[in-house]
C-alpha positions as CSV (number, residue, x, y, z in Angstrom):
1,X,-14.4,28.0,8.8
2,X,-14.4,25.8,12.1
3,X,-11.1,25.5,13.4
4,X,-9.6,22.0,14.1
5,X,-10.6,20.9,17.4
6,X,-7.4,19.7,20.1
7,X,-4.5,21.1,20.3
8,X,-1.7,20.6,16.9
9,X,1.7,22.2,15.9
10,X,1.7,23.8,13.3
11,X,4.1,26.9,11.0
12,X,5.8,27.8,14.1
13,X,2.4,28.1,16.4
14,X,0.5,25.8,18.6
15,X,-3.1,26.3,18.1
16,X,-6.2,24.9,20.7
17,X,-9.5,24.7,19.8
18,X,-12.2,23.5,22.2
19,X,-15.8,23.4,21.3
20,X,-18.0,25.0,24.1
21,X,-21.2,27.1,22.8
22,X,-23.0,27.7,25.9
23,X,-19.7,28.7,27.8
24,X,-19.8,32.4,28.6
25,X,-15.2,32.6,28.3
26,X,-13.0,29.4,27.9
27,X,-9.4,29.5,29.9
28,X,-6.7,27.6,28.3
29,X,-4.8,26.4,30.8
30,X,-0.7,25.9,30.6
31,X,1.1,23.9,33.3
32,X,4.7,23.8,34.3
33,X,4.8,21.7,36.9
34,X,2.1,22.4,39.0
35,X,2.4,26.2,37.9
36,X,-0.4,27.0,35.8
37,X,-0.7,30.2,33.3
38,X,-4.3,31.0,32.2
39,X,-4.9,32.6,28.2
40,X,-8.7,33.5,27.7
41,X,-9.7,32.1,24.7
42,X,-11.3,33.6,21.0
43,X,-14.9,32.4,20.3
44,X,-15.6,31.5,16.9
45,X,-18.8,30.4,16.6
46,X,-19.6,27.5,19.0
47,X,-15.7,26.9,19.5
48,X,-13.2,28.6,21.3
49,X,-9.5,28.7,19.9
50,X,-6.3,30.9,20.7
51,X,-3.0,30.2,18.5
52,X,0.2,30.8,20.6
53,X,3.4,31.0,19.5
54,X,6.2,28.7,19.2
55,X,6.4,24.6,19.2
56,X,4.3,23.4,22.5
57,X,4.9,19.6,22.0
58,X,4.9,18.1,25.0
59,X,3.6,20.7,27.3
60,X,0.3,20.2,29.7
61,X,-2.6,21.5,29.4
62,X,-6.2,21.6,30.1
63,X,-9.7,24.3,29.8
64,X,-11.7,26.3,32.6
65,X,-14.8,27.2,30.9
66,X,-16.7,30.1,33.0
67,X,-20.4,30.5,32.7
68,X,-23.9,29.8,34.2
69,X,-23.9,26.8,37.1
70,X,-27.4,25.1,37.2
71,X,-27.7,21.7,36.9
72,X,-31.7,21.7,36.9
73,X,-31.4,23.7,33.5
74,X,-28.2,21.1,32.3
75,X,-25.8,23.8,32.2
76,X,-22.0,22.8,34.7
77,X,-20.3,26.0,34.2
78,X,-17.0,26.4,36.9
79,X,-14.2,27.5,36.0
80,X,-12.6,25.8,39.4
81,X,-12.8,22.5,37.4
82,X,-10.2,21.5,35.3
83,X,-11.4,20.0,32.1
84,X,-9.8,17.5,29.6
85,X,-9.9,18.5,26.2
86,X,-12.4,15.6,24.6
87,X,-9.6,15.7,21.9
88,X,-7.0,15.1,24.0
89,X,-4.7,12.1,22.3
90,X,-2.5,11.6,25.4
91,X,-2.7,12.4,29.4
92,X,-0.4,12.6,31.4
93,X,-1.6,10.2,34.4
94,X,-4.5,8.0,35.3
95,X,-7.6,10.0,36.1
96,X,-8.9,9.4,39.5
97,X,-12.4,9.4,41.8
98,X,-12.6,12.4,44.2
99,X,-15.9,14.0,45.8
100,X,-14.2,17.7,44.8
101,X,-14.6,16.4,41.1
102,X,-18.1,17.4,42.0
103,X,-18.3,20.1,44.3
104,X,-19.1,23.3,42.9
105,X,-16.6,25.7,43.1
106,X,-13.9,23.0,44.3
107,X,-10.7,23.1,42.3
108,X,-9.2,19.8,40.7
109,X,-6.0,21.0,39.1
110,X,-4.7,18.2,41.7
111,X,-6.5,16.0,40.9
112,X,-7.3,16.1,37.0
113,X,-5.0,14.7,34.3
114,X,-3.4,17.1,32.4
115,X,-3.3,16.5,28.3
116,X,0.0,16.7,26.4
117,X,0.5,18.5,23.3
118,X,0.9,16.0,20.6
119,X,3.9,15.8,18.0
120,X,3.6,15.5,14.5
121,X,2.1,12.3,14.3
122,X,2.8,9.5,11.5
123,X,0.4,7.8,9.3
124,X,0.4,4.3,8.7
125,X,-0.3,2.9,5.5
126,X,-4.0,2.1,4.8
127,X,-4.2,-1.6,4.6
128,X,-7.8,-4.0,4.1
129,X,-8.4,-4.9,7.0
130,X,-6.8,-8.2,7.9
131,X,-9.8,-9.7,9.9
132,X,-12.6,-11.2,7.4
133,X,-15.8,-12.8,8.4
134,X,-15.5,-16.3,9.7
135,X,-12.6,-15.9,11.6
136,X,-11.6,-16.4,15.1
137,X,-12.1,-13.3,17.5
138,X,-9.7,-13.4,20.8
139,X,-11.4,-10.9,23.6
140,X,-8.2,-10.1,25.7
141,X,-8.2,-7.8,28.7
142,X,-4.5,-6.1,28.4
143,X,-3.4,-6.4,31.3
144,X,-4.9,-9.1,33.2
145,X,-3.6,-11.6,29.9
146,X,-0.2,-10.3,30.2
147,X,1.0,-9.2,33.9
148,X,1.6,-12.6,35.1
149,X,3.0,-14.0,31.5
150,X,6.2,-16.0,32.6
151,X,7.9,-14.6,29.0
152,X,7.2,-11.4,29.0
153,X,9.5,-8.7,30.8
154,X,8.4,-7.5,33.6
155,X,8.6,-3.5,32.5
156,X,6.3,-4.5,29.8
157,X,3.4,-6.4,31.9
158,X,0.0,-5.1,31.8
159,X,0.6,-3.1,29.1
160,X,-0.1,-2.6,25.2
161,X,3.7,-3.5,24.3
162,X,3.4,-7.3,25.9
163,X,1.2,-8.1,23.0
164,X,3.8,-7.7,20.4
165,X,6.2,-10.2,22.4
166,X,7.0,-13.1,20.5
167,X,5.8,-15.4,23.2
168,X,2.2,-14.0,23.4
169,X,2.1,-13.9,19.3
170,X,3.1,-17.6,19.6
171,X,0.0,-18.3,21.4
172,X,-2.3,-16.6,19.5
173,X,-1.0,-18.0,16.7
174,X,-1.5,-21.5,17.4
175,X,-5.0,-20.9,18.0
176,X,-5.4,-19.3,14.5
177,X,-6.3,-16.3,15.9
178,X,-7.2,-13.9,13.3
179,X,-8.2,-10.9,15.4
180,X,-7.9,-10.0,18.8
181,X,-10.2,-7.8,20.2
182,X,-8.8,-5.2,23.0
183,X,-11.1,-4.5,25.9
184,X,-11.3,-0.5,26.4
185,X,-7.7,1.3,26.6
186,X,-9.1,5.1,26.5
187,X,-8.3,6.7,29.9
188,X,-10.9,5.7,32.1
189,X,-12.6,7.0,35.7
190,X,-13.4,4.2,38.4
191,X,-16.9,4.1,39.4
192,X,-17.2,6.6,42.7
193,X,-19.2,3.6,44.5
194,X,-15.2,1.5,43.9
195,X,-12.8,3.2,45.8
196,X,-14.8,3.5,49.3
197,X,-15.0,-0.5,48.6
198,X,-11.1,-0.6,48.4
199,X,-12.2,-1.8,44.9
200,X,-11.3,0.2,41.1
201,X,-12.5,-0.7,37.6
202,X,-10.7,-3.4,35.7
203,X,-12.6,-3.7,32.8
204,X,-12.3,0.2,31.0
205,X,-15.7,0.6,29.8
206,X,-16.4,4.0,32.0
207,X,-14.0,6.2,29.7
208,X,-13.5,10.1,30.1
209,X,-10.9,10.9,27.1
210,X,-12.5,9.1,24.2
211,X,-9.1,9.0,22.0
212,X,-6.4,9.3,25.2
213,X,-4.8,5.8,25.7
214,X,-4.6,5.0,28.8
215,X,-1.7,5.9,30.8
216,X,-1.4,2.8,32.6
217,X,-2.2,0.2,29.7
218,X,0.1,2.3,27.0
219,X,2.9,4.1,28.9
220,X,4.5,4.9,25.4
221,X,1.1,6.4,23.5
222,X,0.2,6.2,20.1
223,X,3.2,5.0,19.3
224,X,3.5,1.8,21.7
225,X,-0.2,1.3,20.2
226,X,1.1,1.2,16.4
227,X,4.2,-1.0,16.9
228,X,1.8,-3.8,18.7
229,X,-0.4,-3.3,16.2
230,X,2.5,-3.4,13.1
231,X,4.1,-6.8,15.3
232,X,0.6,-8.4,14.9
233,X,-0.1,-7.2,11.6
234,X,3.2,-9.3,10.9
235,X,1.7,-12.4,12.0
236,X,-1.2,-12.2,9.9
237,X,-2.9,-11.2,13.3
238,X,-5.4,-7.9,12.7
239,X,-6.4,-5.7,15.9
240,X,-10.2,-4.8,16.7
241,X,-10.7,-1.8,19.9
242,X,-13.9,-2.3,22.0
243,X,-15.2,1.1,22.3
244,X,-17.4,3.1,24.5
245,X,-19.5,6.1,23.1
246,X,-22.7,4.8,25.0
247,X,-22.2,6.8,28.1
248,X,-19.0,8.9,29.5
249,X,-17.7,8.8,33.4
250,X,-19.3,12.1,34.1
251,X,-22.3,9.5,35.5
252,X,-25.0,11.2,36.1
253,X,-26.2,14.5,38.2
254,X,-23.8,13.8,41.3
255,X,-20.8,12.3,39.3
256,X,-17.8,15.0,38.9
257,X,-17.6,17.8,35.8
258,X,-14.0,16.7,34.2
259,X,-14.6,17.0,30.3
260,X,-17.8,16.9,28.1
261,X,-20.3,18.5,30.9
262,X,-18.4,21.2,31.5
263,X,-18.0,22.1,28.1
264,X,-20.9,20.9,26.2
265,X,-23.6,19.6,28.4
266,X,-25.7,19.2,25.3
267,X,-23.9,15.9,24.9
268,X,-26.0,14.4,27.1
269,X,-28.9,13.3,26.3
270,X,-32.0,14.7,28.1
271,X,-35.6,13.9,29.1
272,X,-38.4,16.2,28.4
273,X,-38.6,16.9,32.0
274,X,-34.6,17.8,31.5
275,X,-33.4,14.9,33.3
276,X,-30.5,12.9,32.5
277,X,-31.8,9.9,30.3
278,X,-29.9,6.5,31.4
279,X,-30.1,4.4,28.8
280,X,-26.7,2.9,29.5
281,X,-27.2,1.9,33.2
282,X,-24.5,4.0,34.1
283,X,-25.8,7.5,34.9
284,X,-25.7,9.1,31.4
285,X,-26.4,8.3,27.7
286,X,-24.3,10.5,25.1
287,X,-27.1,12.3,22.3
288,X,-25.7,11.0,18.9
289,X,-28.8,13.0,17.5
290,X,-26.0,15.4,18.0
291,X,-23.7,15.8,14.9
292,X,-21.3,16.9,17.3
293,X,-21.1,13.7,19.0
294,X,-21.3,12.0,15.9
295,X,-18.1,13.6,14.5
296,X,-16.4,12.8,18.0
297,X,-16.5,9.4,17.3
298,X,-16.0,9.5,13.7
299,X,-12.5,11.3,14.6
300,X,-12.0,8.9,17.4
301,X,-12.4,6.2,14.8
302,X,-10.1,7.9,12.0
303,X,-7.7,8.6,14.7
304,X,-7.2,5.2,15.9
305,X,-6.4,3.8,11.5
306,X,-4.7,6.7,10.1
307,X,-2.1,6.3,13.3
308,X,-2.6,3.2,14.6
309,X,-3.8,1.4,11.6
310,X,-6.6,-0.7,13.9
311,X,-8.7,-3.2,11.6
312,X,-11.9,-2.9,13.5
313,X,-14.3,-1.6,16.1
314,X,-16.7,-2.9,18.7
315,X,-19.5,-1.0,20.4
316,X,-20.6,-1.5,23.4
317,X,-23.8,-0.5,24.0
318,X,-24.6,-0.2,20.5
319,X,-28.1,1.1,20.0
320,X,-27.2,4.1,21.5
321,X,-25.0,5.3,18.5
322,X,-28.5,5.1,16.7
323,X,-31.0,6.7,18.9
324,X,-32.8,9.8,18.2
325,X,-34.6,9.3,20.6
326,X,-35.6,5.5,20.2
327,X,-33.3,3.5,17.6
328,X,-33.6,3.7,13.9
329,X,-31.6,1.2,11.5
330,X,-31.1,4.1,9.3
331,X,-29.2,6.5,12.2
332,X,-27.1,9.4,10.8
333,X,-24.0,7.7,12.0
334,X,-24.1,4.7,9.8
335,X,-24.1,7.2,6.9
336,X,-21.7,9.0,8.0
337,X,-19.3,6.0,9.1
338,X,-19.7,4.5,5.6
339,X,-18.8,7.9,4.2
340,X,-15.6,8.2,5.9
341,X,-13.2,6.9,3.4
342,X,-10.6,5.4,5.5
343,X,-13.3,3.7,8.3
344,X,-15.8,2.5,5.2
345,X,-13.4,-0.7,4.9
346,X,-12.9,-1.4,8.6
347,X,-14.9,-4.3,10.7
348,X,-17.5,-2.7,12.3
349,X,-19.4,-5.2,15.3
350,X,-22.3,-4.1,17.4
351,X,-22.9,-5.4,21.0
352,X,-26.5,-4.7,19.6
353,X,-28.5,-4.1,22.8
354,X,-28.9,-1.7,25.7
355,X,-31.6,-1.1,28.3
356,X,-33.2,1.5,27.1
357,X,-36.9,1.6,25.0
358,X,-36.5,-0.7,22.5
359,X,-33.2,-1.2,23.4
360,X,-32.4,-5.0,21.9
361,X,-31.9,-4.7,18.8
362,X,-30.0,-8.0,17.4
363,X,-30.4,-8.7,13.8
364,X,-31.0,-5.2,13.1
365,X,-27.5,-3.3,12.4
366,X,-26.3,-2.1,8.7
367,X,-25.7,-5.4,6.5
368,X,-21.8,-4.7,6.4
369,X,-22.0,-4.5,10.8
370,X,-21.5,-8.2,12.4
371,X,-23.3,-8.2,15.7
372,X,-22.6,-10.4,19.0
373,X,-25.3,-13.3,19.3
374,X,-26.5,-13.4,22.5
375,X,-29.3,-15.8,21.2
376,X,-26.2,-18.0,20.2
377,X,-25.0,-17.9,23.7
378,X,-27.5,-18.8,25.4
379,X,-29.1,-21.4,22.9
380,X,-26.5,-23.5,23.1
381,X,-25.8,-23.4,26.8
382,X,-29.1,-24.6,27.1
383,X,-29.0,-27.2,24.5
384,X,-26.0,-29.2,26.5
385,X,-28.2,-28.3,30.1
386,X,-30.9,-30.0,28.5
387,X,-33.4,-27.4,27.9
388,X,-33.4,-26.6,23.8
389,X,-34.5,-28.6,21.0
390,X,-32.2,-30.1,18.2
391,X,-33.9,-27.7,16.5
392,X,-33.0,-24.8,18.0
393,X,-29.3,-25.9,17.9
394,X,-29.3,-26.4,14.3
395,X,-30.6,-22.9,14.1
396,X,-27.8,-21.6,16.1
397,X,-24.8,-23.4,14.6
398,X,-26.1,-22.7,11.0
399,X,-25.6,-18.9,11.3
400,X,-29.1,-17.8,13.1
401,X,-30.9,-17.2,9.5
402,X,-34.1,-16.4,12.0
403,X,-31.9,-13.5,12.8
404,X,-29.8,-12.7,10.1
405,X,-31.1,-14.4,7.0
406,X,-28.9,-15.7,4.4
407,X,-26.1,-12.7,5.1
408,X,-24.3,-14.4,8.0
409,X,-23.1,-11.3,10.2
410,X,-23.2,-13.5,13.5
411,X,-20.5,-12.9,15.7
412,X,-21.0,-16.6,18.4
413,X,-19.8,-16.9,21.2
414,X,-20.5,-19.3,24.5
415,X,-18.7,-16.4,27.4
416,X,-17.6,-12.9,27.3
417,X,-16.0,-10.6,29.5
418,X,-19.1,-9.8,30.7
419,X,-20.8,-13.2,32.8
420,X,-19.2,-16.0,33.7
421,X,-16.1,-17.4,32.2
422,X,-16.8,-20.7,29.8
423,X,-15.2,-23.0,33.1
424,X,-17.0,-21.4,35.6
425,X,-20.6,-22.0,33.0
426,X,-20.6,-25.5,33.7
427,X,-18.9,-25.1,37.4
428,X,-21.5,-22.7,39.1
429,X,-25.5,-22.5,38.2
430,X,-25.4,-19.6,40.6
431,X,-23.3,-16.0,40.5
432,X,-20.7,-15.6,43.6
433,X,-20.6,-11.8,43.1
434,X,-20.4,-11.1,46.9
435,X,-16.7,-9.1,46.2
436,X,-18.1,-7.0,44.2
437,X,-19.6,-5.5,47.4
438,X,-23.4,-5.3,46.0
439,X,-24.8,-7.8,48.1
440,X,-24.3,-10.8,45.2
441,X,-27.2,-8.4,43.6
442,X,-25.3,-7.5,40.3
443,X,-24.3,-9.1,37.2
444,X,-26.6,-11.4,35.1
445,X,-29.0,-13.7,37.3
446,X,-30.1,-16.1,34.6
447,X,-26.5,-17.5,33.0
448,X,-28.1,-20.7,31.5
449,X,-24.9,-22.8,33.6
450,X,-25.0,-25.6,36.0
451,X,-23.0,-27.1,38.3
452,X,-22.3,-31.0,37.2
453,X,-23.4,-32.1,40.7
454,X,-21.3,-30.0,42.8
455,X,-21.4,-25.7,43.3
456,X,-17.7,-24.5,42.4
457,X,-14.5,-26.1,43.3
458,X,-14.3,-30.1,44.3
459,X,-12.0,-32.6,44.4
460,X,-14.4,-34.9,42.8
461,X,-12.9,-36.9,40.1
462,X,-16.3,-37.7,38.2
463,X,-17.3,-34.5,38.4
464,X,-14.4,-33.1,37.2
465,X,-14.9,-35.4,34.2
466,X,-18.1,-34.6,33.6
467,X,-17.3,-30.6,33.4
468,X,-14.5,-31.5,31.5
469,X,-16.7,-33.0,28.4
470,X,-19.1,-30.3,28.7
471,X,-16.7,-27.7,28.2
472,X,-15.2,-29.9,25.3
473,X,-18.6,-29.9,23.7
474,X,-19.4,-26.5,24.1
475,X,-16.5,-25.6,22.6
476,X,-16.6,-28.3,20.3
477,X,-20.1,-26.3,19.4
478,X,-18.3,-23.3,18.6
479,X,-15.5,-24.2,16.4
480,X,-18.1,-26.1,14.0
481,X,-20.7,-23.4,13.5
482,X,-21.4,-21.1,11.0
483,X,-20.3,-17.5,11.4
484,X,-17.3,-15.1,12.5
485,X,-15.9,-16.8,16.4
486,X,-15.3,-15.2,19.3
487,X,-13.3,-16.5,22.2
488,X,-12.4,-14.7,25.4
489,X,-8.9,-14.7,26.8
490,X,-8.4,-17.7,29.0
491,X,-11.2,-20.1,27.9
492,X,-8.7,-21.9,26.2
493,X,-7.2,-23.6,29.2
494,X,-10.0,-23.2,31.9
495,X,-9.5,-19.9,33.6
496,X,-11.9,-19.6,36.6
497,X,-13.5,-15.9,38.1
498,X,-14.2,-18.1,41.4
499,X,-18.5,-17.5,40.0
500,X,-18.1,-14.1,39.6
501,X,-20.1,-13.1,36.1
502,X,-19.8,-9.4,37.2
503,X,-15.9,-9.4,37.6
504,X,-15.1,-5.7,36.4
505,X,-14.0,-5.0,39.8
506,X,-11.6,-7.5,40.7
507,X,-7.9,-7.4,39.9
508,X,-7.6,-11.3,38.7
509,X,-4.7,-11.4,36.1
510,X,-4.4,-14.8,34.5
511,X,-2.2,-17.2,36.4
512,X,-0.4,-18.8,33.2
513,X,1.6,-21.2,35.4
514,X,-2.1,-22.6,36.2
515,X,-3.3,-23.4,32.8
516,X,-5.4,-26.6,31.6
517,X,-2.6,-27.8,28.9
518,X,-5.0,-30.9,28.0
519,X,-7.5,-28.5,27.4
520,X,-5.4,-25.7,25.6
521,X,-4.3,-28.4,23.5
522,X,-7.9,-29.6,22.2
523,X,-9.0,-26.4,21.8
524,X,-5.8,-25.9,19.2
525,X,-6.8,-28.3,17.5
526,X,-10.2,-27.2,17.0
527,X,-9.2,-24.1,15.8
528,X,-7.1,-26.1,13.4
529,X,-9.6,-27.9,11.9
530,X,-11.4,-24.7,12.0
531,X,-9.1,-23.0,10.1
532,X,-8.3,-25.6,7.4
533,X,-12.1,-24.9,6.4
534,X,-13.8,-28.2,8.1
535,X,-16.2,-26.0,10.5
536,X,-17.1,-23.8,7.5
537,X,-19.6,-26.2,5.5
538,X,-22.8,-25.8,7.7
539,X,-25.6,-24.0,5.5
540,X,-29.1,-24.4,7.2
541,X,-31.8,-25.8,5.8
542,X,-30.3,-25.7,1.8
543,X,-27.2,-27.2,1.9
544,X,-26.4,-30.9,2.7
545,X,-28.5,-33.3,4.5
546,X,-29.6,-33.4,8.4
547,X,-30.0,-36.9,9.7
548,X,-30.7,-38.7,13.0
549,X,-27.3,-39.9,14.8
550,X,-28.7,-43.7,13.2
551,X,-28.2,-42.1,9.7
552,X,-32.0,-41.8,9.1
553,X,-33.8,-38.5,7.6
554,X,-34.8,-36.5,10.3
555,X,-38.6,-36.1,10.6
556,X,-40.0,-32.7,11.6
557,X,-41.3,-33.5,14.9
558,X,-37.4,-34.7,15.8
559,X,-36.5,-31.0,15.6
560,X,-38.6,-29.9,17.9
561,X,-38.6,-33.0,20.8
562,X,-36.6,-32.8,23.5
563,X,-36.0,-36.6,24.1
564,X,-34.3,-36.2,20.4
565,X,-30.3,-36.7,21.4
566,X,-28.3,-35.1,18.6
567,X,-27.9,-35.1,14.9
568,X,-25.3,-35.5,11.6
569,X,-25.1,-33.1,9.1
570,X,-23.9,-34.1,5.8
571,X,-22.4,-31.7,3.4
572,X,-21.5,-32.1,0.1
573,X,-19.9,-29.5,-1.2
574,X,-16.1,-29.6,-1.9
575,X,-15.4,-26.5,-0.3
576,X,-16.2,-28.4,2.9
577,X,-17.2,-31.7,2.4
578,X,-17.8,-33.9,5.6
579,X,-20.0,-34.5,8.5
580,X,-20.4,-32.8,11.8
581,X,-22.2,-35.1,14.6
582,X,-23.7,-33.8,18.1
583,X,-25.0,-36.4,20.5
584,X,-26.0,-34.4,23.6
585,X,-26.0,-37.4,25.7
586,X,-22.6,-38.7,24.6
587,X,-21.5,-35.4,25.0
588,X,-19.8,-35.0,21.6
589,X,-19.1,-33.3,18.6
590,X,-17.0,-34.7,16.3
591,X,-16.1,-33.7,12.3
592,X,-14.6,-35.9,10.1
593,X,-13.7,-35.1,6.5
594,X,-16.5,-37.1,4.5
């Protein structure tokens, strides 16, 4: 029988397991301070284990794993580096970028977290999910939404705990949140290009320890994790973690040897040739044709509910759970996620595209998977800059059926973490990314924005109007269509990245003294109206009627012209009788209750 992998108590013993099956000897590695006692491990099979005695809660520890060193054939062995256990559930500090993380025969006991021996850890009770389709999605980055929050103490800001204060449930409540989704908070490593910049990674999607909280975002653990999670649950609020099993920050053949590559290499996946295939963009792609892979995430996942009870997940990077090489809708890992009796009930969303072969891959996740709409995004943005049909709008706002057919599994959404922020879309038609210390070369180069008149900040009181309606339309867009809603932190009340739609390198934590009340106000009440069921009625092209803003039948060429200025839709059912009008010159949308 396989034994457990990580480290547990258990009957007076501690017991470690590791899984390394090309490793020649495994070290288990005990720390007392910076003394560290070394126990070779017992293979069995492709794992390595050692039971000692006593109760070892709390105590550090980490592997050397000792065998062949050659990179050309994908094989990291040095037992100088100190490795994390990829089951570790907590570290003991932040990891951080050194060159000795990859220099052979360089040890990085100084510079390596260390993973703590876990307690007996309680289970929550396994609820449904709270977060049903149709809802509204808040994208927060932890600590940029709460380390300047006026309310919330300052031990607490930045981290996991400020989102069970009273004063940040207050505002997520009034926009009728019904899940927020938490950008990465596994332990993360900073790109090595950042730190020579002065710069570090903001954003967490370059993680190491793939069920570790960070030290930083969750000082308190699993258990700071699980009482945010219990005081949103309260408020009728359910809790979604983005997630990162694309790639790891290993990087690729000159990145540093700190978990996976020094214990499994064959976690990587691997040309022909035996190079490192980089379908992620980001040095390395993990091999989910791998069931050990596979069962790391599954764990990850089961870890996160049975002790945290999370609602959801979100995968960045999605295809690359289901490649084999190339993608298949039919992956191993959908199987096995559906299998797993306490994840077969959770919200499962796709960021379904990467840039590998094949890699975009919208519309084509399980039927029970919602999937981000980029095709949403950017449809609209170009409907109110003047370049899409009615037509295509319709399409959009009616739940994407070209993409989705009748099952609605959209997730829209007009900005993300990841380009510009909804103010600056209709505040910059070009990306300011110079910061980022890439030459303005990163980050997306065709956003679908524009500028009103004027590139960035002005003084210009018509201008100012005129982004003003435009963000109160597209907005106005997103509250009335079809489909689960995603908002990102800040778009609320106009938050502004100064153009930067690459901003995972910049420390800019919301200024809440700064906000756009007249705008945070509106957009409350959309998600009011949202809420009470008004924004839920649109069915495309079945239900209710589509008519010209005169009140006339549309004809079919309408749809298609781009002179044609907007549209009513009628509905008549009594779930959601009323009418939506768009007029793209007025720069409206209105419902009323019909």
């Amino acid at each position: 029988m396989t034994p457990q992998l990580g480290a547990r108590v258990e009957g007076g013993f501690t017991r470690f397991a590791v899984r390394a099956p090309l490793a020649g000897a495994v070290d288990l590695c005990l720390f007392d301070g910076e003394a560290e006692t070394r126990f070779p491990m017992i293979r069995a099979g492709e794992v390595w284990a050692l039971e000692l005695p006593g109760d070892l809660t709390g105590t550090r520890y980490g592997y050397r794993a000792h065998g062949t060193y050659a990179p050309e054939h994908n094989l990291w062995f040095d037992p100088a580096k100190l490795l994390v256990d990829p089951y570790a559930l907590e570290l003991d500090r932040r990891f951080i970028q050194h060159p000795r993380l990859a220099h052979f025969g360089e040890d990085t006991a100084g510079l390596v977290p260390r993973v703590i021996v876990p307690g007996a850890l309680p289970e929550v009770t396994h609820q449904p999910a709270l977060f049903q389709r149709g809802g509204l999605i808040y994208e927060i980055n932890v600590r940029s939404f709460t380390l300047l929050h006026p309310d919330v103490p300052h031990a607490q800001r930045g981290t996991i705990a400020a989102l069970a204060h009273p004063a940040v449930i207050a505002h997520l409540q009034k926009l009728h949140v019904s899940a927020v989704e938490l950008m990465p908070i596994v332990a993360w490593i900073d790109e090595r290009h950042l730190p020579p910049l002065g710069l570090a990674n903001h954003w967490g999607y370059n993680p190491v320890a793939m069920m570790a909280l960070d030290p930083g975002l969750a000082p308190g653990g699993v258990a700071e994790l699980r009482e945010s999670v219990a005081a949103l649950h309260n408020a009728g609020i359910g809790v979604i973690l983005d997630l990162v099993f694309n790639h790891s920050g290993e990087s690729d053949v000159h990145g540093g040897t700190l978990s996976l590559r020094g214990l499994d290499p064959a976690a990587y996946a691997r040309a022909p040739d035996g190079s490192l295939i980089n379908d992620t963009g980001c040095g390395n792609t993990l091999d989910f044709s791998q069931p050990a892979m596979r069962r790391l995430m599954i764990d990850t996942l089961t870890h996160f509910v049975r002790h945290a009870g999370i609602d959801g997940f979100r995968f960045d990077l999605a295809p690359v759970i289901a490649r084999g090489p190339g993608f298949d809708p039919q992956a191993p890992i959908f199987v096995e996620l559906a299998a797993e009796p306490c994840l077969a009930d959770r919200i499962m969303i796709a960021e379904p595209w990467d840039i590998g072969p094949g890699g975009y891959q919208l519309g084509r996740f399980p039927p029970n998977w919602l999937e981000w709409n980029d095709r949403y995004r950017d449809d609209v943005r170009r409907f109110w800059k003047g370049e899409a049909t009615i037509g295509t709008l319709a399409t959009r706002i009616a739940g994407s059926s070209d993409l989705f057919g009748a099952d609605c599994r959209s997730v829209n959404f007009l900005a993300a973490h990841d380009g510009f922020t909804l103010a600056d879309t209709v505040a910059y038609e070009h990306r300011c990314n110079h910061a980022n210390g890439e030459d303005n070369r990163d980050g997306h180069g065709e956003n679908h924005s524009w500028n009103c008149g004027i590139e960035g900040p002005t003084d210009d009181p018509a201008i100012l109007a005129r982004r003003a309606a435009d963000l109160r339309a597209l907005l106005g867009t997103l509250f009335a269509s079809t489909g689960t809603i995603m908002l990102t932190a800040g778009d609320e009340f106009g938050l502004s990245q100064q153009g930067n739609n690459n901003a995972y390198c910049q420390d800019m934590p919301i200024d809440w003294a700064a906000r756009d009340l007249a705008l945070e106000a509106d957009v409350a009440a959309l998600a009011r109206q949202r809420a009470q069921r008004l924004g839920d009625f649109l069915r495309f092209p079945e239900d209710g009627q589509w008519l010209s803003l005169a009140g006339e039948p549309m004809a079919d060429w309408q749809w298609q012209d781009m002179g044609s200025d907007g549209f009513l839709h009628r509905s008549p059912s009594e779930a959601g009788k009323g009418e939506l009008r768009i007029s793209r010159s007025e720069r409206t949308v209105s419902w009323r209750r019909g």
